[in-house]
Residue, then its C-alpha position, 0 to 999 in steps of 0.5 A: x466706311x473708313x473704319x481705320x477711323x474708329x480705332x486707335x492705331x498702335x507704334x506697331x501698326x494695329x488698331x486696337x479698342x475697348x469693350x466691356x464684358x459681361x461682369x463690367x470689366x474693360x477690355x483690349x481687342x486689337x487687329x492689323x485689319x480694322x475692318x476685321x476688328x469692327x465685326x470683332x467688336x460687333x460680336x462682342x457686344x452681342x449678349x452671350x447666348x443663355x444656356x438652357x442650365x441658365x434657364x434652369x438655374x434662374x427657375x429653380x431659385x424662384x421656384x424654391x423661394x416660393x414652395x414647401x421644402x419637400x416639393x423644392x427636394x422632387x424637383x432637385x433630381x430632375x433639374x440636375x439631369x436635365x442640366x447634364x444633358x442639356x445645360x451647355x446648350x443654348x436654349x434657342x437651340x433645343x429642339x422639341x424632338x431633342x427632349x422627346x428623344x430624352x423622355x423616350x431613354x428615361x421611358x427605356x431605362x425603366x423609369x417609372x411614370x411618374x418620374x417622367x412625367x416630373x420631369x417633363x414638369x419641370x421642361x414645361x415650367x422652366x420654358x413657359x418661364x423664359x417664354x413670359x420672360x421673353x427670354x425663349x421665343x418659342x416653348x419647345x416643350x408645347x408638343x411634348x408627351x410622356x411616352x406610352x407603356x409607362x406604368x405608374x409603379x406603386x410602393x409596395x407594404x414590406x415583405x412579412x420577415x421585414x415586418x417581423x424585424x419591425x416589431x421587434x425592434x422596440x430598442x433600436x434607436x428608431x425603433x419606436x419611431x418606426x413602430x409609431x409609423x406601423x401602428x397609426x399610419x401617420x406621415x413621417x413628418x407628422x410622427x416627427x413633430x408629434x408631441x407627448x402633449x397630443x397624445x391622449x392615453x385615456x381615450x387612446x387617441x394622438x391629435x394630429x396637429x403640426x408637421x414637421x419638415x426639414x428647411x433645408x436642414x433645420x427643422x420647421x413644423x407647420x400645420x399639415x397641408x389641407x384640413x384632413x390633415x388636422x385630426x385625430x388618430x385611434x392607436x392600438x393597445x399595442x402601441x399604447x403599452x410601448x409609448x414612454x409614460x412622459x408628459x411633455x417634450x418632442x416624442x422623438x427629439x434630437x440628440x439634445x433631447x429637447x428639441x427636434x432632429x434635424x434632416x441630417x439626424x433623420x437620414x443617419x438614424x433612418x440609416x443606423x436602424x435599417x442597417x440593425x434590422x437588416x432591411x431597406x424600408x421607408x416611412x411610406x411602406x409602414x403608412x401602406x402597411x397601415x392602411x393594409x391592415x384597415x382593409x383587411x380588418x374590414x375598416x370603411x373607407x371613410x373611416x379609413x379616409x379619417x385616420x390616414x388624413x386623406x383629404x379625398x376619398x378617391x385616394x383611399x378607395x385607389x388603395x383598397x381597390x390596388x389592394x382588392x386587386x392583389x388579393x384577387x390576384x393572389x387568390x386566381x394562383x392559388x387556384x391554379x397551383x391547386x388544379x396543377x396539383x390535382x393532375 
């Protein structure tokens, strides 16, 4: 082939071209070897290699686009770092033993279960989408696995001096907020959207009937994922005698009084009242803490299943059974340091 044929050549004896690059831009390339400059050519116009970040990048939009604020939050951590070890790399590179190698650091460094296994989610969803999309020929992630000896670790009810800080602390700003949390069990979004209108004061009774979640700032209530959400909750006395006397209106509004907070009001005011009791806890521990307190006042597990908005009973049984289980375990130690005693 006469390649000097195919080029303009230039006063000072090379040949040069033109190619568009990957935004559309006209570009000039030039050799003295027109040769050299054909396969040049030829590799520009190959499509540059898509990056597994890319890949990571293209589902995490659609995903997002499609699902509940809160789910597209799980999924942010996972994606980031798996971007910072692999997101430079081209996706037709990556081998299996690579990602299996990247599990196993995550199972050494103590990670729990089930953030493993997030994880190992989102390689699977993001490579069975550029497989569908024809944009991997192979699914590297088909042969992976969570390694063994991982443990699923549990969120624990707070130490006794953090409960005790909790209920006397009904003038911190979210103090009532968290006492709300301790005395029904509710979701930190379902006690977030509750409104003076739901509750009940003769009967004692707070209808459950919206959730509030944060997209991505901005408040939003919906109604609870599933119909055991939708129901009603028996409050003690105690709280009762706490719940301002009001009619109307957000029970925990934001800083105009009116209208929900948002997410960065949450977060600064969940910050504040952490630091002003002196202990780190979250919504969750008190929901635990609740459901904590209906197995030891012997509370049925259905009924317990009613008031935590369960939608299956096995959840709630998996609590009483992880909380029968302490017991018995509290119970063997006592029973050792009793004979250790006696020697």
């Amino acid at each position: 082939m006469n390649y000097a044929k195919l080029f303009t050549k230039r006063k000072d004896g090379s040949y040069q071209a033109k190619y568009k690059d990957a935004s559309g831009k006209w570009r000039t390339v030039s050799s003295t070897d027109p040769k050299k400059l054909f396969e040049r050519l030829e590799e520009l116009k190959k499509p540059a290699a898509i990056t597994f970040g890319q890949l990571i990048d293209e589902w995490q939009e659609e995903h997002d686009a499609e699902s509940a604020f809160k789910t597209a939050e799980a999924y942010a951590a996972p994606c980031r770092r798996l971007k910072d070890e692999f997101g430079d790399i081209p996706a037709d590179e990556i081998k299996p033993l690579e990602l299996q190698n990247f599990l196993g650091r995550m199972a050494r460094q103590k990670y729990s279960r089930r953030n493993v296994q997030l994880h190992l989610s989102v390689i699977r969803l993001v490579c069975q989408r550029a497989v569908l999309l024809g944009k991997l020929d192979v699914d590297p992630s088909t042969v992976l696995s969570v390694p063994k000896g991982l443990t699923q670790k549990r969120r624990e009810v707070p130490e006794d001096a953090a409960l005790a800080a909790v209920l006397a602390s009904q003038k911190e700003e979210m103090g009532m907020y968290a006492l709300t949390l301790l005395y029904t069990g509710l979701r930190r979004g379902e006690a977030l959207a509750l409104r003076y209108e739901d509750i009940d004061r003769k009967n004692r009774v707070i209808h459950v009937r919206r959730s509030l979640q944060f997209v991505p700032n901005f408040p939003e209530v919906k109604e609870p994922k599933t119909e055991a959400g939708i129901r009603d909750v028996y409050y003690p006395e105690a709280l009762d005698k706490l719940l301002p006397k009001k009619k109307s209106g957000p029970v925990f509004p934001g800083p105009d009084g009116k209208n929900y907070m948002n997410k960065g009001n949450f977060i600064y005011r969940w910050y504040k009242y952490c630091k002003a009791i002196g202990y780190d806890i979250t919504c969750h521990q008190l929901r635990h803490y609740y459901a904590t307190a209906m197995y030891e006042a012997d509370v049925p597990v259905l009924a317990a299943q009613a008031q935590l908005g369960h939608k299956n009973a096995s959840t709630t049984m998996g609590i009483y059974t992880h909380l029968r289980d302490a017991k018995r375990d509290e119970a063997n130690k006592k029973i050792d340091e009793y004979f250790n005693k006696a020697k």
